[in-house]
C-alpha positions as a Markdown table, in Angstrom:
| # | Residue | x | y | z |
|---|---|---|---|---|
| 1 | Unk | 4.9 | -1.9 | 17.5 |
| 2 | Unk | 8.0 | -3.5 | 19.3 |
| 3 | Unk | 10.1 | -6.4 | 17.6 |
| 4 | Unk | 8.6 | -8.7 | 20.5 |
| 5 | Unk | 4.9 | -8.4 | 19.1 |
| 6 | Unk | 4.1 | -11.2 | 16.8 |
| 7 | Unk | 2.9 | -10.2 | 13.0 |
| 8 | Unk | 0.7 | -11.4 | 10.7 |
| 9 | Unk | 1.9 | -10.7 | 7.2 |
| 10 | Unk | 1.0 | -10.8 | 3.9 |
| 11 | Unk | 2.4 | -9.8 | 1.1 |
| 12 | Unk | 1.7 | -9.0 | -2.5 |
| 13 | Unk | 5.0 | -10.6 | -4.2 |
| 14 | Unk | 5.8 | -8.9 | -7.6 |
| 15 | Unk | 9.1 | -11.2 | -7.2 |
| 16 | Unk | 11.8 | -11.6 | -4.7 |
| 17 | Unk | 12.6 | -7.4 | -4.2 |
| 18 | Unk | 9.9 | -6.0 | -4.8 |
| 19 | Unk | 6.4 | -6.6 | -2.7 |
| 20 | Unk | 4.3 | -4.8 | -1.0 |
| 21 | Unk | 4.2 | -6.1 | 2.5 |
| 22 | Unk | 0.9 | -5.7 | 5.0 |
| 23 | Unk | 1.5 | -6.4 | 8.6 |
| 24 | Unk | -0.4 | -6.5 | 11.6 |
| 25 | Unk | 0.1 | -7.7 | 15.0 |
| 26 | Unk | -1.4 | -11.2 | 14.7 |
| 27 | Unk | -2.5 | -10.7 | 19.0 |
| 28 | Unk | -4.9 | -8.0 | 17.8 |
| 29 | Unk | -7.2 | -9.5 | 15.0 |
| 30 | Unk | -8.8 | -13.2 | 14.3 |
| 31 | Unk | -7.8 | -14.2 | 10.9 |
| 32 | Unk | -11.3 | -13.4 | 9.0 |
| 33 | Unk | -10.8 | -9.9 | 10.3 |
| 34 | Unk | -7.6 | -9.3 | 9.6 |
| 35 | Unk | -8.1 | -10.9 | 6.1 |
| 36 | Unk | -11.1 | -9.0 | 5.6 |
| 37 | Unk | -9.6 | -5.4 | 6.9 |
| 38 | Unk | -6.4 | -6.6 | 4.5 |
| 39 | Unk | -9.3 | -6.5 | 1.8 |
| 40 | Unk | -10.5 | -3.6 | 1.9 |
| 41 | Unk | -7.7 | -1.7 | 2.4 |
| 42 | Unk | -5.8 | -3.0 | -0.7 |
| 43 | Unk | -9.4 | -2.4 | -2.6 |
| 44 | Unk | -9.3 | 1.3 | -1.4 |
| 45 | Unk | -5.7 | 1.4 | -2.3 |
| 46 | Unk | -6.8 | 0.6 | -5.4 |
| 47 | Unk | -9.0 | 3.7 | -5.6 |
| 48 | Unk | -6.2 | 6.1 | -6.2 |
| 49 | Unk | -4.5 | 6.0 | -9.6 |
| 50 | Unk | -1.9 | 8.1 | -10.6 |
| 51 | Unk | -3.2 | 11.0 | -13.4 |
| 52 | Unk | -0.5 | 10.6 | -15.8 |
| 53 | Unk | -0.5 | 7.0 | -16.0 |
| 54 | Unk | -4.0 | 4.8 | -16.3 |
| 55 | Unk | -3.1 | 2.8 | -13.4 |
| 56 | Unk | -3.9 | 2.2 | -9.5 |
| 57 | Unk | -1.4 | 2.9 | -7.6 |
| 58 | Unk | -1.5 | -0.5 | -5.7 |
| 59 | Unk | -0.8 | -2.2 | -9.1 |
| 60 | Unk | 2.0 | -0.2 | -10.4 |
| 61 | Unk | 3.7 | -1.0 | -7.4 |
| 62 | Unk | 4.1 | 2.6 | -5.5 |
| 63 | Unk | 2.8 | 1.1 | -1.9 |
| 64 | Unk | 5.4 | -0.1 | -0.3 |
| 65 | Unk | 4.4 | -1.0 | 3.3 |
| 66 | Unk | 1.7 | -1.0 | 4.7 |
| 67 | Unk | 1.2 | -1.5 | 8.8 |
| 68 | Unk | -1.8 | -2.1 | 10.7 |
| 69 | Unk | -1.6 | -1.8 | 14.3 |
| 70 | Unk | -3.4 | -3.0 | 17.2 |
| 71 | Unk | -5.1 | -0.1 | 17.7 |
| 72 | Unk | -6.2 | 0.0 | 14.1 |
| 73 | Unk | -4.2 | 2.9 | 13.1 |
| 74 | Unk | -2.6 | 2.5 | 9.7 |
| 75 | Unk | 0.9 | 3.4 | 8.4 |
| 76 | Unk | 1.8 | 3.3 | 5.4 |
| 77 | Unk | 5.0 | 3.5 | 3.2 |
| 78 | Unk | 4.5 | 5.2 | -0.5 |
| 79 | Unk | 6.5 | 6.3 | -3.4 |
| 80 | Unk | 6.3 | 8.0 | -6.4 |
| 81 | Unk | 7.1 | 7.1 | -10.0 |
| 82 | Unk | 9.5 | 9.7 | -10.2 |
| 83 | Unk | 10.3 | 12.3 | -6.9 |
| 84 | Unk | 9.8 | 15.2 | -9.2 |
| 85 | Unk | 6.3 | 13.9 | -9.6 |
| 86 | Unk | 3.9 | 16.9 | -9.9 |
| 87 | Unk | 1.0 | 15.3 | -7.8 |
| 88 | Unk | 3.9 | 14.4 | -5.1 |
| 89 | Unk | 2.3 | 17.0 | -2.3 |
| 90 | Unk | -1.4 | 15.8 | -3.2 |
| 91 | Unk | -1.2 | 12.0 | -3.4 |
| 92 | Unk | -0.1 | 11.0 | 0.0 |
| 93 | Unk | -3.8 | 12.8 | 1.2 |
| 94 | Unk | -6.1 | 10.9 | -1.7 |
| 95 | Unk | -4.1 | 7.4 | 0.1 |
| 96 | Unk | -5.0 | 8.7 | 3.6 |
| 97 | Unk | -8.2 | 9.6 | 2.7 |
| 98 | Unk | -8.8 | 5.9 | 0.5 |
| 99 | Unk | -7.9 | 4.3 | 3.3 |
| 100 | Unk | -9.9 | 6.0 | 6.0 |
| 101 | Unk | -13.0 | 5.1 | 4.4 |
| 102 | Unk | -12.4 | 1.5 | 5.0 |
| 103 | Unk | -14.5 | 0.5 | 7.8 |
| 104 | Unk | -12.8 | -0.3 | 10.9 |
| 105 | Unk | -9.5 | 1.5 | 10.2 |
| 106 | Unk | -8.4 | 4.1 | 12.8 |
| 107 | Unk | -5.9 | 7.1 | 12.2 |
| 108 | Unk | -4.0 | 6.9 | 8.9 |
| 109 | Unk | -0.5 | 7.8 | 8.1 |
| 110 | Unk | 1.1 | 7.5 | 4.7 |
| 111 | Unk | 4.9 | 8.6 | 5.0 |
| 112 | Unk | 6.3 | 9.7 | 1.3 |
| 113 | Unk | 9.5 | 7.5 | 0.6 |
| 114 | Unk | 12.1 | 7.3 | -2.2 |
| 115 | Unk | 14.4 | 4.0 | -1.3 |
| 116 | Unk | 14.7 | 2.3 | -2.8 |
| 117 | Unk | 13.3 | 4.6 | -5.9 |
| 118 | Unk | 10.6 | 2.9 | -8.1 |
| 119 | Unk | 11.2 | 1.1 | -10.9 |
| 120 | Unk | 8.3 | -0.6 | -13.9 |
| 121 | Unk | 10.1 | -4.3 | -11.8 |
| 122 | Unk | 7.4 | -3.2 | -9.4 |
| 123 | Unk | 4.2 | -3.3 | -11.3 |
| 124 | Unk | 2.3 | -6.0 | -11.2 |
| 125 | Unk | 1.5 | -8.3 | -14.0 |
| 126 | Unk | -2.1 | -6.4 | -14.3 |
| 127 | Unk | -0.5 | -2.9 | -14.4 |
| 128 | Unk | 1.6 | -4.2 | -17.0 |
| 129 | Unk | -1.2 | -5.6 | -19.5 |
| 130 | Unk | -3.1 | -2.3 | -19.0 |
| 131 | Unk | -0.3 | -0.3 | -20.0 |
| 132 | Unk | 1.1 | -2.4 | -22.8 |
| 133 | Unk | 4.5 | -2.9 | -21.3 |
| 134 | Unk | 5.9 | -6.2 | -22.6 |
């Protein structure tokens, strides 16, 4: 996508530095699509939890971008709570997978990255009731 395409972007805001941003090239999609495709990406994002701890991975804050393209392809930017994570070589496949079941979505990337490494800032206020962290 060059710099010259215009975006549409929205972004889950867990506070000023740390979000998970969705783009897409606003040329390619009318709003109620894009909305909707947003949807149900985010929903099947929040299919895959991570097995040590009882949370999605959406909500604990471990997607960090996620682009859609005109061409409907997906990318998608991902961490890990910790690089050593023992799951680290499955995960990235149960995210691509997720996501291609959503209807409408093309080829799937999910690129593994650690920076800016993952801290608890990132969950969201949901991950943090279900795990009792206040």
């Amino acid at each position: 996508m060059s710099d010259e395409t215009a975006i549409a972007s929205i972004t889950r805001e867990v506070d000023e530095d740390h979000a998970t941003e969705i783009q897409s090239p606003a040329s390619g999609f009318d709003e109620t699509e894009l909305q909707r495709l947003t949807d149900d990406i985010v929903g099947a994002l929040k299919t895959v939890y991570d097995p040590e701890i009882p949370c999605d991975i959406y909500e604990l804050g471990l997607i960090y971008k996620v682009d859609i393209e005109e061409d409907r392809s997906v990318k998608i930017d991902m961490t890990l709570t910790a690089p050593g994570c023992p799951v680290a070589g499955e995960m990235p496949g149960w995210v691509e997978n997720a996501v291609n079941s959503v209807e409408g979505v093309g080829q799937v990337e999910v690129a593994m990255v650690f920076d800016p490494p993952w801290t608890p800032d990132r969950m969201s206020e949901e991950a943090k009731v279900a795990l009792n962290w206040y």
